[in-house]
Each structure stands twice: as C-alpha cells, then as structure tokens.
C-alpha positions as CSV (number, residue, x, y, z in Angstrom):
1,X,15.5,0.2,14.5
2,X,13.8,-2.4,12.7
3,X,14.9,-6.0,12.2
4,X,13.5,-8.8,9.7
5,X,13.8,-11.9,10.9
6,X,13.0,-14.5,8.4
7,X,14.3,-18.0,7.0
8,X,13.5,-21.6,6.6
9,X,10.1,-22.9,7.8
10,X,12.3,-25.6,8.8
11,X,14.0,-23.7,11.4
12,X,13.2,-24.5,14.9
13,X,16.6,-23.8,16.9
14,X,15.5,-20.9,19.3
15,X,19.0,-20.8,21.1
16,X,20.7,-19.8,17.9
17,X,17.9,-17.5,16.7
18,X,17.6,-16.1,20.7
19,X,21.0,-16.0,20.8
20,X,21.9,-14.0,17.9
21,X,19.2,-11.5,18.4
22,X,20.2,-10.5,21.9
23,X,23.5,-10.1,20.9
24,X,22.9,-7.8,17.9
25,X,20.4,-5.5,19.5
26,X,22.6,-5.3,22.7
27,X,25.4,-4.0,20.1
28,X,23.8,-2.1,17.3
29,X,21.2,-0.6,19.8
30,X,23.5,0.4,22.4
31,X,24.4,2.9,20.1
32,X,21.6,4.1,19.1
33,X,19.0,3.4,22.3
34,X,16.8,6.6,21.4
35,X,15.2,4.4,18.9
36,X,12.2,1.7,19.5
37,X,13.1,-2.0,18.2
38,X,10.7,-3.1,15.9
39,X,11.1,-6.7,15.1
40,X,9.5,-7.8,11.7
41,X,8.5,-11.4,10.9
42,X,6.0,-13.0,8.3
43,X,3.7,-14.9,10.4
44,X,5.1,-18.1,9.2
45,X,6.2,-21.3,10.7
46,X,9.9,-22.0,11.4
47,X,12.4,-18.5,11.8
48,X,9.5,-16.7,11.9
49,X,7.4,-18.3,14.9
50,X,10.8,-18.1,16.7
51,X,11.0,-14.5,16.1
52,X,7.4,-14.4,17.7
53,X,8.3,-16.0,20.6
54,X,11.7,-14.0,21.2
55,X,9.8,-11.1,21.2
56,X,6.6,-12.2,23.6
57,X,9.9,-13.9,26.0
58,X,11.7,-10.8,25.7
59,X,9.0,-7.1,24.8
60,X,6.0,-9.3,25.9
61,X,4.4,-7.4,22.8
62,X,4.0,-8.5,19.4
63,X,2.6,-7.0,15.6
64,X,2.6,-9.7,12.9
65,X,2.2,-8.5,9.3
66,X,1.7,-10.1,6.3
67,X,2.9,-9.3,2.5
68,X,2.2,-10.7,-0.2
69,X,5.0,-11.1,-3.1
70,X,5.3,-12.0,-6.8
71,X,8.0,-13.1,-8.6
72,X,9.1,-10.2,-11.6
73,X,10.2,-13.1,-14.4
74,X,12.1,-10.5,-16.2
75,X,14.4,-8.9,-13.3
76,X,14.4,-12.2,-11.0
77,X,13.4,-10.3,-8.1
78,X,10.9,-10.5,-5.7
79,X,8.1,-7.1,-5.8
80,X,5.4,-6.4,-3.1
81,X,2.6,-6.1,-4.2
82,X,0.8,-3.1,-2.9
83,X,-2.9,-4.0,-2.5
C-alpha cells in the first residue's frame, strides 16, 4: 500500500498528521496486511518533514524521492516530468 503524504510547508502539527496516519493504516491495512506500507513524501519542509519523522518514529526506515513537475497551461494540470 502506498501513501502520499503532502501539504503546506506550513504545516508543523505532528499530532494531527501522527494521528491520522496511524489510524488509517491500522484500518485500510488491516485488511490488506500482506502488503508492505510505503509512505511517499517530497522531501520538503512542513507535511512532508512530518511524514519523515512518522515513519523514522514508527518503521525506523525511510526513502525520500524527489519529482520534478510543470504546470501544462493548456489542461491546468500538473505533469511529471520524466527525466
């Protein structure tokens, strides 16, 4: 199961982020615990350093990727780039 954890860079209330987390995974994985939890964040400050430091607290293992993204100005969504 993987997981994205992002927002604001703002974001710095680890109880509510912790919080929410545990409770998700304990229901969503519960069904389905033949499957690893792979929790994906940006390397950013804010949501995403908090989803860092759940998972040291927590897995005590950690993979931080980064992706870059542009801005399509004709469909208004956001496309990875694939470099």
């Amino acid at each position: 199961m993987k997981i994205l954890v992002c927002g604001g860079r703002d974001f710095y209330h680890y109880s509510i982020l912790k919080d929410y987390l545990e409770d998700f995974i304990n229901e969503v994985w519960s069904e389905n615990d033949d499957e690893n939890i792979v929790i994906i964040e940006g390397g950013a400050t804010g949501a995403d350093f908090l989803a860092k430091v759940f998972v040291l607290d927590e897995y005590n293992d950690i993979v931080t990727g980064k992706q870059e993204f542009s801005l399509d100005r004709k469909s208004t969504r956001l496309n990875s780039s694939h470099s």
